[in-house]
DSSP file (Angstrom, degrees, kcal/mol; ACC not computed):
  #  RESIDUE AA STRUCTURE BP1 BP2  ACC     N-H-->O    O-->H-N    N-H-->O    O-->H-N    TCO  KAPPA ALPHA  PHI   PSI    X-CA   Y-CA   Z-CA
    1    1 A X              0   0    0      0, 0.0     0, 0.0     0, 0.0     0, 0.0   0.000 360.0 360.0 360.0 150.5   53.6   17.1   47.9
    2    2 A X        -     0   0    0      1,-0.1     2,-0.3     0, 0.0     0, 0.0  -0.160 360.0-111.4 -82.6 175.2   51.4   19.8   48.6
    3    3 A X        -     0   0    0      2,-0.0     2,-0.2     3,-0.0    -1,-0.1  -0.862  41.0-139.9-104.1 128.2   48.3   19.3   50.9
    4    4 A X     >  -     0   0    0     -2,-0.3     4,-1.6     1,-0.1     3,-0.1  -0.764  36.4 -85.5-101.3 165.3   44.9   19.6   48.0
    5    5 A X  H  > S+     0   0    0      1,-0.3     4,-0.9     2,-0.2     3,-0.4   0.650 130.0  52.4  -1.3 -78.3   41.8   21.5   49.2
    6    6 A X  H >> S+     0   0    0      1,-0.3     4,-2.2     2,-0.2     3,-1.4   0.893 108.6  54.0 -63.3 -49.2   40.0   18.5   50.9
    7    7 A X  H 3> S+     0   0    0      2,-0.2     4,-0.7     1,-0.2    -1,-0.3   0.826 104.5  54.6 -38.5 -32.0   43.4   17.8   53.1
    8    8 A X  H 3<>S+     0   0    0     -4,-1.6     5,-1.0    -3,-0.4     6,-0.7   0.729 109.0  45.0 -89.5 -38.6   43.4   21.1   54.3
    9    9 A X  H <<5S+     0   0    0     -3,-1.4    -2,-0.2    -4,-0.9    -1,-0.2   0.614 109.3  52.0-104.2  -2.7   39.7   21.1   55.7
   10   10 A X  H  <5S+     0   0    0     -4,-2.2    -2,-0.2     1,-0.2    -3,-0.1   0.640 109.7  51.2 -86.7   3.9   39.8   18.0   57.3
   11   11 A X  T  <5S-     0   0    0     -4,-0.7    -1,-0.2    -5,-0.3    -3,-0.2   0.656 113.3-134.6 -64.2 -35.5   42.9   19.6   58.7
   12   12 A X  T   5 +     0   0    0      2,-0.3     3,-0.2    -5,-0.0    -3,-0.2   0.474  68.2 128.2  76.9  13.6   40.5   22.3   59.4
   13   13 A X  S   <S+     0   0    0     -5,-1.0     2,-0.4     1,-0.2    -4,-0.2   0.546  77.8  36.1 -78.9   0.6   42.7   25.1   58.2
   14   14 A X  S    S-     0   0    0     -6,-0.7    -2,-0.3    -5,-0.1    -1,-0.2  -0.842  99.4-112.4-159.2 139.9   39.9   26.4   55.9
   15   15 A X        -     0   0    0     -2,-0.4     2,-0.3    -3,-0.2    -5,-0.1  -0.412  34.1-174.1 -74.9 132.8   36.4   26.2   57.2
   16   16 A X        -     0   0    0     -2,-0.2     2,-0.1    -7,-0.1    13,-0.1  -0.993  39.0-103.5-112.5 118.6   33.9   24.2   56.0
   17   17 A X        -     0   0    0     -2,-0.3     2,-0.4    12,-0.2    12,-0.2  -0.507  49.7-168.9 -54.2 130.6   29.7   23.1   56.2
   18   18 A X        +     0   0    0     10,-0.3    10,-0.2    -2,-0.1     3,-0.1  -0.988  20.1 165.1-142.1 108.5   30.7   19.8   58.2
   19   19 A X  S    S+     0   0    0      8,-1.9     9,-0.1    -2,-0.4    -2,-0.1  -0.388  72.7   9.0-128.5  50.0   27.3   17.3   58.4
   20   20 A X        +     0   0    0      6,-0.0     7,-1.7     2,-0.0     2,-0.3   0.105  60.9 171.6 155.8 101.7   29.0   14.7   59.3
   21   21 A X  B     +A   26   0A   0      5,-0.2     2,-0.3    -3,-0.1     5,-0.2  -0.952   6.6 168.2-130.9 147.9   32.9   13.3   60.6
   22   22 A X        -     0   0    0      3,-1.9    -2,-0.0    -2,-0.3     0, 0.0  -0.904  61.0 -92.7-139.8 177.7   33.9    9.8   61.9
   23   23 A X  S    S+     0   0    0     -2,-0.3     3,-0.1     1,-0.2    21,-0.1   0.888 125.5  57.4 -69.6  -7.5   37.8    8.9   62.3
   24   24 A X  S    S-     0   0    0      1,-0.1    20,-3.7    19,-0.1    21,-0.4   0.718 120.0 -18.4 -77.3 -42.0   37.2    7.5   58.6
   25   25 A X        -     0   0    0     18,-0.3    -3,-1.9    19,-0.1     2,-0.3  -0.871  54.7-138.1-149.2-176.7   35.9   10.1   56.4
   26   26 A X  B     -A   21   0A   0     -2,-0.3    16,-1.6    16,-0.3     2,-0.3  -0.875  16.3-150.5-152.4 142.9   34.2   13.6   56.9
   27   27 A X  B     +B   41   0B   0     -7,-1.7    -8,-1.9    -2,-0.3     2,-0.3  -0.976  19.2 176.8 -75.2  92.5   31.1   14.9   54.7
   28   28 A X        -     0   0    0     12,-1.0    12,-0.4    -2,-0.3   -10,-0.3  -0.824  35.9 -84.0-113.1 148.1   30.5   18.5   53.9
   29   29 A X        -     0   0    0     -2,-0.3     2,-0.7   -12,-0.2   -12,-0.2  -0.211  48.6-115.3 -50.0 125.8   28.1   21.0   51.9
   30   30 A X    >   -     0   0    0      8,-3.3     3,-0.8     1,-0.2    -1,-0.1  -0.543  15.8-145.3 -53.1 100.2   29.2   21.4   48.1
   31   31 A X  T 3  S+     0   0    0     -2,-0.7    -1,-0.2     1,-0.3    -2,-0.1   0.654 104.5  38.9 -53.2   5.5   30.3   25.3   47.5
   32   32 A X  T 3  S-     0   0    0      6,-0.1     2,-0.7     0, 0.0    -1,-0.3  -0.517  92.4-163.2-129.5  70.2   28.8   24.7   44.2
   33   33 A X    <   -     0   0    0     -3,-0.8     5,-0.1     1,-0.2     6,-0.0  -0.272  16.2-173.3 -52.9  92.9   25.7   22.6   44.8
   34   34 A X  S    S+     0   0    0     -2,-0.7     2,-0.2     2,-0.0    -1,-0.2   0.684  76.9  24.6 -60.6   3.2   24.5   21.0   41.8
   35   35 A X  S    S-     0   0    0     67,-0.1    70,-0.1    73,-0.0     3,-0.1  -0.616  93.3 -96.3-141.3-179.4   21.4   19.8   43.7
   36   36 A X  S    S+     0   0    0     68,-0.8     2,-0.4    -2,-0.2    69,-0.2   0.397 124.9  36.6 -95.9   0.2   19.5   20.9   46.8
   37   37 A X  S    S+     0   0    0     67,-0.3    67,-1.3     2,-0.0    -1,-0.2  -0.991  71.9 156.7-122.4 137.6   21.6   18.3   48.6
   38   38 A X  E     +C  103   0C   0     -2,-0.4    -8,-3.3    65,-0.2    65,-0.2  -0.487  12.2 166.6-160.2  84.8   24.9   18.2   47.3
   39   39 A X  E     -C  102   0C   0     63,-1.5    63,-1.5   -10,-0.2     2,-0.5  -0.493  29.0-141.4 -99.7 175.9   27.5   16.7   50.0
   40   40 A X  E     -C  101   0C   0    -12,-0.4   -12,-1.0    61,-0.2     2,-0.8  -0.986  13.0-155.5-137.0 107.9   30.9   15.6   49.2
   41   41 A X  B     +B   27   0B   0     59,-0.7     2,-0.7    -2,-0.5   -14,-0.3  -0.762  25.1 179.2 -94.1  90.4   31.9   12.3   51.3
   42   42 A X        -     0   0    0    -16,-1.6   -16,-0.3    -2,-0.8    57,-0.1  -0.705  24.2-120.5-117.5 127.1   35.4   12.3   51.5
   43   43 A X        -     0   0    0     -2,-0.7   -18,-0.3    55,-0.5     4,-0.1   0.021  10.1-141.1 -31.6 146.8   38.2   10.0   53.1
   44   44 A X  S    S+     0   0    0    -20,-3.7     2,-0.9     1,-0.1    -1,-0.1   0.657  85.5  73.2 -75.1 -21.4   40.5   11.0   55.5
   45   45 A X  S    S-     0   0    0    -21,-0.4     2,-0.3     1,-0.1    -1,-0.1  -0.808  97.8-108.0 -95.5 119.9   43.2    9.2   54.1
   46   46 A X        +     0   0    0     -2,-0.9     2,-0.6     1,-0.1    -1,-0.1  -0.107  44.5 167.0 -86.8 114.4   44.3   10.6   51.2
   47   47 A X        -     0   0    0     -2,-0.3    51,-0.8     1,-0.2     5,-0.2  -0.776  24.7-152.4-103.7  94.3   43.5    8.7   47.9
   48   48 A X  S    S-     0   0    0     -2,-0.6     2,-0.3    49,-0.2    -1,-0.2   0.780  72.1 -17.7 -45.8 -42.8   44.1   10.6   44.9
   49   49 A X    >>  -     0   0    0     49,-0.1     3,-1.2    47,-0.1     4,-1.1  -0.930  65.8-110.9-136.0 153.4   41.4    8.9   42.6
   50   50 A X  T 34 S+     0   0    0     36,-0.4    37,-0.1    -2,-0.3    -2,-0.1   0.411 124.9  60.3 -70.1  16.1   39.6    5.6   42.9
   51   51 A X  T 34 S+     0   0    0      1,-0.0    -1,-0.2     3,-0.0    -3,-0.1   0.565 106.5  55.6 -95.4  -7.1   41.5    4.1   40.0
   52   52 A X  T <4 S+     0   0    0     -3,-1.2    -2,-0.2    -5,-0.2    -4,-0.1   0.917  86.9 110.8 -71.3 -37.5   44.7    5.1   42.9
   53   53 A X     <  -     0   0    0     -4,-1.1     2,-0.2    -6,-0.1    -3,-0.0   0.152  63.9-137.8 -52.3 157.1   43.0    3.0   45.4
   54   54 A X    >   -     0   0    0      1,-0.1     3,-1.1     0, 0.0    -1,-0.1  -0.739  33.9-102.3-112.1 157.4   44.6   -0.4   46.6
   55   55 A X  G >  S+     0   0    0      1,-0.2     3,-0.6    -2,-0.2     4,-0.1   0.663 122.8  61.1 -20.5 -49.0   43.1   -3.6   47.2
   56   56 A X  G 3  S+     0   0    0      1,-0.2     3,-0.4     2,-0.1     4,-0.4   0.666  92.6  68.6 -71.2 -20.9   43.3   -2.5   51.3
   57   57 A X  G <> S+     0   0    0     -3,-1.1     4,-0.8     1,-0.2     5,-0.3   0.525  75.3 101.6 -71.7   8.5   40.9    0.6   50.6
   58   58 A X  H <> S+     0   0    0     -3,-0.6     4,-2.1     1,-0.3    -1,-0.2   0.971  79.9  42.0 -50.0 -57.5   38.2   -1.9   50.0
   59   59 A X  H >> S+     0   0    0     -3,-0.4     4,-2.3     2,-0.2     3,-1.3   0.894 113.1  49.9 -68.1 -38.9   36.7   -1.6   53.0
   60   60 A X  H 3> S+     0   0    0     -4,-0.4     4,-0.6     2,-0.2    -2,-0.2   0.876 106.4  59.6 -57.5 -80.2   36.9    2.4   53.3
   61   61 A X  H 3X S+     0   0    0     -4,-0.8     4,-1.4     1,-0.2    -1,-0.2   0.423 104.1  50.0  -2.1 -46.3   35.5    2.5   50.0
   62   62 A X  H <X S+     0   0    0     -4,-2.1     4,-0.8    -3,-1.3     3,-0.3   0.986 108.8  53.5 -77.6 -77.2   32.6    0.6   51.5
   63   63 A X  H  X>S+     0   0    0     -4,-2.3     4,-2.5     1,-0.2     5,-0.5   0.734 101.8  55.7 -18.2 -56.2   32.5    3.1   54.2
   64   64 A X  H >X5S+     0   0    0     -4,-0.6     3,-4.6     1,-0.2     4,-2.3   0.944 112.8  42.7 -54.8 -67.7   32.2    6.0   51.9
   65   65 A X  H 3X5S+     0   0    0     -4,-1.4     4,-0.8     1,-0.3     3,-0.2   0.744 115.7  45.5 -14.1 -70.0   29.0    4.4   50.1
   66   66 A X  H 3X5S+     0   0    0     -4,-0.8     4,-1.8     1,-0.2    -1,-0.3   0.726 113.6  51.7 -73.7 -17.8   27.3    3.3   53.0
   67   67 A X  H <X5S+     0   0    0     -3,-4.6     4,-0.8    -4,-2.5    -1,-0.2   0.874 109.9  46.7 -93.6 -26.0   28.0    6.6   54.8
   68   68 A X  H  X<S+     0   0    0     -4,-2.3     4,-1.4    -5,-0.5    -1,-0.3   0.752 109.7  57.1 -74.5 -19.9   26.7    8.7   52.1
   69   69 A X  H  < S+     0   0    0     -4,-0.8     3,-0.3    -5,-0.4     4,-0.3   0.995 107.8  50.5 -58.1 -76.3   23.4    6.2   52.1
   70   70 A X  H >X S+     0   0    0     -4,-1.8     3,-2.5     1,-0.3     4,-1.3   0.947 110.1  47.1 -46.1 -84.7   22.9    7.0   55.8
   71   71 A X  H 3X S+     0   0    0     -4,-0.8     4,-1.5     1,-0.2    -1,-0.3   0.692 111.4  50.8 -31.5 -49.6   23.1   10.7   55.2
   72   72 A X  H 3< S+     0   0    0     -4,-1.4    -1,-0.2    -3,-0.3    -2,-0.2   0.755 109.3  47.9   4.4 -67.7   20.9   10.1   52.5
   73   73 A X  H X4 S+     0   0    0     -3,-2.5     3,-1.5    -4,-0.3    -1,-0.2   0.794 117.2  47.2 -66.9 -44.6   18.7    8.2   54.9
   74   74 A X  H 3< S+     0   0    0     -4,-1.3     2,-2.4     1,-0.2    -2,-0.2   0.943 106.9  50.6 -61.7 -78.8   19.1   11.3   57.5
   75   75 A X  T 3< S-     0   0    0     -4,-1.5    -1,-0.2    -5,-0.1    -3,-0.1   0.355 113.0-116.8 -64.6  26.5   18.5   14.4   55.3
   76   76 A X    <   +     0   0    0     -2,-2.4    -3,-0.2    -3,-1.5    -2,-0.1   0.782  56.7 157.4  55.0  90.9   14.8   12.4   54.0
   77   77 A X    >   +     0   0    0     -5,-0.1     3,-0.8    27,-0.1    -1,-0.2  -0.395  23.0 149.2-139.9  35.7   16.2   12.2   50.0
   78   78 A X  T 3   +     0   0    0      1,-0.2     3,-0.1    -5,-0.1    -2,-0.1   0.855  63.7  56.0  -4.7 -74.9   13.1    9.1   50.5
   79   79 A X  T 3  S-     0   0    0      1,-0.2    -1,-0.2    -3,-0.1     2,-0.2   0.501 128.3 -78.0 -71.2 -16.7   12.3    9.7   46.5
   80   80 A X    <   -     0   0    0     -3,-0.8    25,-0.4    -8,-0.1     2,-0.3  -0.616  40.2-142.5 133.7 174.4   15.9    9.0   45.6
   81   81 A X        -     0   0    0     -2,-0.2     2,-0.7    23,-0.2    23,-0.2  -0.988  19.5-123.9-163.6 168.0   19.5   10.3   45.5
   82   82 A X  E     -D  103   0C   0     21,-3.6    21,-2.9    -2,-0.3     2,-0.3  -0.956   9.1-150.0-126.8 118.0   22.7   10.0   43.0
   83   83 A X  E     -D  102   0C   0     -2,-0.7     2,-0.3    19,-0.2    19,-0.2  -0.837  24.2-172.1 -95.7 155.0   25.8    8.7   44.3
   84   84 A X        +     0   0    0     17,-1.5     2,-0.1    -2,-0.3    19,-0.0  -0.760  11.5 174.8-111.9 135.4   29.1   10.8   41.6
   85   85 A X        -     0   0    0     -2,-0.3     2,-0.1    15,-0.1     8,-0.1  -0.411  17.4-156.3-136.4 118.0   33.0    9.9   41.7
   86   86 A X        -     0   0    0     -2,-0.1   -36,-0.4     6,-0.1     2,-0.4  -0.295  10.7-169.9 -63.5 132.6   34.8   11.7   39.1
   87   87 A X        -     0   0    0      1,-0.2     3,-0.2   -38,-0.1     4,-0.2  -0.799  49.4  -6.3-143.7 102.7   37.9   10.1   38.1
   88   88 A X  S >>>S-     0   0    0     -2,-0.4     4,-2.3     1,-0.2     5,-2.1  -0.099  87.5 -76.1 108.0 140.4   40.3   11.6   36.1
   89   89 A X  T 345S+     0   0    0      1,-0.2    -1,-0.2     2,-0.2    -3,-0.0   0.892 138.3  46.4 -52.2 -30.9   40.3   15.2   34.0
   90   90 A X  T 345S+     0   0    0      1,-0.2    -1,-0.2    -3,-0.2    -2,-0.2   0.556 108.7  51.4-101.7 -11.2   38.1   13.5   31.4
   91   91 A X  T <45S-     0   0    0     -3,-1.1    -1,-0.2    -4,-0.2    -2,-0.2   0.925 125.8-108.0-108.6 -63.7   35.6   11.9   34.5
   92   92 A X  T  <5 +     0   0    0     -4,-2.3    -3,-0.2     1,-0.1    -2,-0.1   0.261  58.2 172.4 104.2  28.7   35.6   16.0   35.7
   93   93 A X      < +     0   0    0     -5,-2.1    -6,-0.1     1,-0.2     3,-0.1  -0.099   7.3 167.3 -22.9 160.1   37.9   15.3   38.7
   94   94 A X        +     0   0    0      3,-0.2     2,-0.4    -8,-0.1    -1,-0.2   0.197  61.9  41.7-129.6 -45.1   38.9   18.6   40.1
   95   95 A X  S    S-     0   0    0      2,-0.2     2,-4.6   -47,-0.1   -91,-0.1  -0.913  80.3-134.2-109.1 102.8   40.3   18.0   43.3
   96   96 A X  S    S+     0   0    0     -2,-0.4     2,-0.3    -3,-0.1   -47,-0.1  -0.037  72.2  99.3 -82.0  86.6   42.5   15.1   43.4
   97   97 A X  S    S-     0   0    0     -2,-4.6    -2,-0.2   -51,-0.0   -49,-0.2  -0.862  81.9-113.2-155.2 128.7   41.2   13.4   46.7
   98   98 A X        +     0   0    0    -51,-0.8   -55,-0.5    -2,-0.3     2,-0.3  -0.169  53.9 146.7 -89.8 171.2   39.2   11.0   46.0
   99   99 A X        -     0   0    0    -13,-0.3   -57,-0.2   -57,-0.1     2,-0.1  -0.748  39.2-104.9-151.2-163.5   35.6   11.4   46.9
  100  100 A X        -     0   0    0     -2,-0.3   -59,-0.7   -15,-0.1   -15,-0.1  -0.295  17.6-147.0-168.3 110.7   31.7   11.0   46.5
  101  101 A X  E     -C   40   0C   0    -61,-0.2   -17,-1.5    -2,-0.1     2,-0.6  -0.210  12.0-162.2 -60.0 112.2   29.3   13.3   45.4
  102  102 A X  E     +CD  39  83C   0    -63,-1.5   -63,-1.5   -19,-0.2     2,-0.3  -0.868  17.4 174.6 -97.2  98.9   25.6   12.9   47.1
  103  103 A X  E     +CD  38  82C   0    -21,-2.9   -21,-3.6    -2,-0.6   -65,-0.2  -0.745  14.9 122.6-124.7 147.1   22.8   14.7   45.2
  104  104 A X        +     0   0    0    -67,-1.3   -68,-0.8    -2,-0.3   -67,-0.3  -0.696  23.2  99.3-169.8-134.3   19.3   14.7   45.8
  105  105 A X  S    S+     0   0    0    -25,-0.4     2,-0.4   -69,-0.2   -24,-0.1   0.768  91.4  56.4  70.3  14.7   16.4   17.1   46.4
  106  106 A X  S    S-     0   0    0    -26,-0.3     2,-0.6   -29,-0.0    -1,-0.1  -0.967  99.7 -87.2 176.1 129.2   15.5   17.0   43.2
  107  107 A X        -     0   0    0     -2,-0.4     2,-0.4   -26,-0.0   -27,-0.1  -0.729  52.3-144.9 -57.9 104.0   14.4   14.8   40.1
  108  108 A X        -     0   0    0     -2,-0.6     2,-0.3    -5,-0.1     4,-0.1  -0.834  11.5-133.6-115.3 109.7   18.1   13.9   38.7
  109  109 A X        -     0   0    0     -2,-0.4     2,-0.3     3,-0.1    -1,-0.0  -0.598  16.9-115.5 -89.9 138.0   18.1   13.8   35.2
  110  110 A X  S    S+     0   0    0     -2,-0.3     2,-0.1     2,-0.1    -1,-0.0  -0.868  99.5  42.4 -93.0 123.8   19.9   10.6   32.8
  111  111 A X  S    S-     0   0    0     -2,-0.3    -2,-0.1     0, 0.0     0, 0.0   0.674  85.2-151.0 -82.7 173.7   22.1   11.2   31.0
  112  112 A X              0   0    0     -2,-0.1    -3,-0.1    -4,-0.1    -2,-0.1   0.784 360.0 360.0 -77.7 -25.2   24.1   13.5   33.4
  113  113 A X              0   0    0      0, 0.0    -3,-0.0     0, 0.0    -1,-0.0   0.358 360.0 360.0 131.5 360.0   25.8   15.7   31.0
């Protein structure tokens, strides 16, 4: 199996905006920002989707959340922020590594689209 996109920068073979790595996950700047924050909180162990995830990812799972909170908390999104995870072509998955989309900066309109 092939190494996707996200494997491949936390490999660090293609370069990336990096605000934020722990031996669990790494965060980086969307190249397509929907937002004026738009990070990507993504595991280091490689999950294709969260409907892949096992019972034992519980607790990274909880990591991603909370770590995307803090950043949250760091980059002042005070007024609010929108946690994403696409699952699945019909969800608008793209990359399969699973992940979680932080947007904020911005009055985030319901429904999303």
């Amino acid at each position: 199996m092939s190494k996707t996109l996200f494997q491949r920068i936390i490999d660090r073979e293609i370069p990336a905006r990096i605000e934020h790595e722990d031996d669990r996950c790494i965060a980086l700047h969307d190249i397509h920002p929907q937002a004026p924050v738009h990070l990507l909180v993504i595991p280091k162990k490689p999950i294709p989707r969260l409907q892949a995830a096992a019972s034992d990812d519980q607790a990274l799972l909880g990591h991603l959340l909370l770590t995307a909170a803090a950043l949250a908390e760091k980059l002042k999104l005070s007024k609010g922020f929108r946690i994403v995870i696409n699952n699945g072509p019909d969800g608008g998955e793209s990359v399969p590594h699973l992940h979680v989309h932080l947007l904020g900066g911005r009055s985030l309109q319901w429904p999303p689209g």
